[in-house]
C-alpha atoms as one frame of an Amber mdcrd trajectory, in Angstrom:
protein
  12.376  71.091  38.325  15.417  69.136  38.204  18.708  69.569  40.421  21.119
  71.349  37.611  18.250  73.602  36.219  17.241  74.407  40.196  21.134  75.494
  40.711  21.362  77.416  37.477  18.286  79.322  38.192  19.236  80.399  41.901
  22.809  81.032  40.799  21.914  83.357  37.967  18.551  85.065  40.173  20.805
  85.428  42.892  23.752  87.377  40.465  21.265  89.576  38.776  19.313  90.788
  42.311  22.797  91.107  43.379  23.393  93.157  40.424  20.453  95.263  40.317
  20.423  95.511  44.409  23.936  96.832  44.447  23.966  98.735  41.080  20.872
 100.329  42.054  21.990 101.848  45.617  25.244 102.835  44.169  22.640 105.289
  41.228  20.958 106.028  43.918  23.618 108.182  45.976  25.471 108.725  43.054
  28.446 106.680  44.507  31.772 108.394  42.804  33.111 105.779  40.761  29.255
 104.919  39.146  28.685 108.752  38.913  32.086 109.636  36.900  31.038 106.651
  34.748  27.683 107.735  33.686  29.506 111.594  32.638  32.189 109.580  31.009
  28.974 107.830  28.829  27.470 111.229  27.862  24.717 110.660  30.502  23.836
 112.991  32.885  23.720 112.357  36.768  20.083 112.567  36.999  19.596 109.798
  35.110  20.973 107.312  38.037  18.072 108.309  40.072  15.556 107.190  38.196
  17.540 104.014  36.970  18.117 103.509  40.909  15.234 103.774  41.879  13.479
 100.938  39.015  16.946  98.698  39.890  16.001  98.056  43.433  12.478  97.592
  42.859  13.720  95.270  39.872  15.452  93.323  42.192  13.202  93.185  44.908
  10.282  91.858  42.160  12.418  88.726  40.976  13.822  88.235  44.752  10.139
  87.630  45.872   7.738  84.659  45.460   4.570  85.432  43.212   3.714  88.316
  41.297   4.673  86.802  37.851   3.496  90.017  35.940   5.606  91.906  38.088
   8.597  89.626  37.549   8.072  89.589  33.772   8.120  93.487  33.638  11.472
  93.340  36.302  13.310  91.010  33.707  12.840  93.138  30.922  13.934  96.455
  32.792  16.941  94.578  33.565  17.510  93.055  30.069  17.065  96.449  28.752
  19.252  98.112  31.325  22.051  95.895  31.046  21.909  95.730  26.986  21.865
  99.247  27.072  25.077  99.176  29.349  26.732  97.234  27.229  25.833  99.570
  23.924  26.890 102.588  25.732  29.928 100.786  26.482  30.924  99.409  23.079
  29.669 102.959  21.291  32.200 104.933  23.939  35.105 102.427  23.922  35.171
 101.812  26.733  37.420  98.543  28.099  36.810  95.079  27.670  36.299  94.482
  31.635  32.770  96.877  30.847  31.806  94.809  27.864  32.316  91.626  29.498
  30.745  92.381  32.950  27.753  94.081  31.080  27.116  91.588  28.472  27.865
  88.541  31.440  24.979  89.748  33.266  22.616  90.479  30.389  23.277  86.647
  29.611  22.264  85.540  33.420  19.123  87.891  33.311  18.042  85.911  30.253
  18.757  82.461  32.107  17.211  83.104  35.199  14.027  84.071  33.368  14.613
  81.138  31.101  15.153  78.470  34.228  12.249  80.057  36.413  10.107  77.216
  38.030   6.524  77.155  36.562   4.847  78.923  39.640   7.198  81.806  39.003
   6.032  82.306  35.493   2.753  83.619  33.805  -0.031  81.302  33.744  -1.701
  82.359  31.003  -0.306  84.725  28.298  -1.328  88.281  29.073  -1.854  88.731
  25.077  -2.793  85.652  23.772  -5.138  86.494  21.273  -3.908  89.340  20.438
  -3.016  89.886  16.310  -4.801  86.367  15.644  -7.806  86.563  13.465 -10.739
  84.695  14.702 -11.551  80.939  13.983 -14.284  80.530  11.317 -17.767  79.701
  13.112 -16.394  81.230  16.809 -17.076  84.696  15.783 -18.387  86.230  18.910
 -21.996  87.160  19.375 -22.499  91.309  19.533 -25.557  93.069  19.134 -28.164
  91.704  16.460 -26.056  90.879  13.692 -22.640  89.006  14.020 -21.672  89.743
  10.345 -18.316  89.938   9.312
């Protein structure tokens, strides 16, 4: 992994665990500020605990070596979080400061997943096969006849 791609990924992984880390506590006892926010959305206040509560463990799953499954799942939860953010935002009208911050760190979950070193990433595609049709003459063998 070369030097600029190693700083670009730890800068942006270290943003969006700061992110998530921070965001997450603050849903999590409904800090004022974040609370009066999510009413001012339309969302209820219930909602923080459960986004809270997938936040931390977000951040904890991309903080940590191994578990690229895990880390793939964390990066979408945050992509999805954070894009959502920055709908809500944009629908409500809210100021530019809230579009900005939200769609900033939607942009460095997408890099750090994009600059990830290779033993942070998937070895093998989880659906690799999955909605190709099989190769002529490597039909596989079930039961007495392998007609197709």
């Amino acid at each position: 992994m070369g030097n600029a791609r190693s700083i670009g990924y730890w800068a942006t992984t270290a943003a969006v665990v700061f992110v998530l880390a921070t965001g997450g506590v603050a849903d999590l006892i409904q800090r004022g500020d974040t609370a009066d926010g999510m009413v001012e959305l339309g969302y209820p206040t219930y909602v923080m605990g459960i986004l809270g509560f997938w936040k931390v463990l977000g951040a904890m799953a991309i903080a940590v070596p191994r578990f690229p499954l895990v880390k793939e799942w964390a990066y979408a939860g945050a992509f999805f979080d954070l894009t959502g953010g920055l709908v809500s935002h944009a629908a409500h009208g809210s100021g530019v400061n809230h579009l900005f911050y939200t769609g900033f760190f939607a942009l460095c979950v997408v890099a750090s997943w994009a600059l990830r070193p290779a033993e942070r990433k998937l070895a093998v595609p989880v659906f690799r096969d999955y909605g190709r049709a099989p190769e002529l003459g490597k039909l596989p063998r079930t039961g007495a006849s392998a007609t197709v």
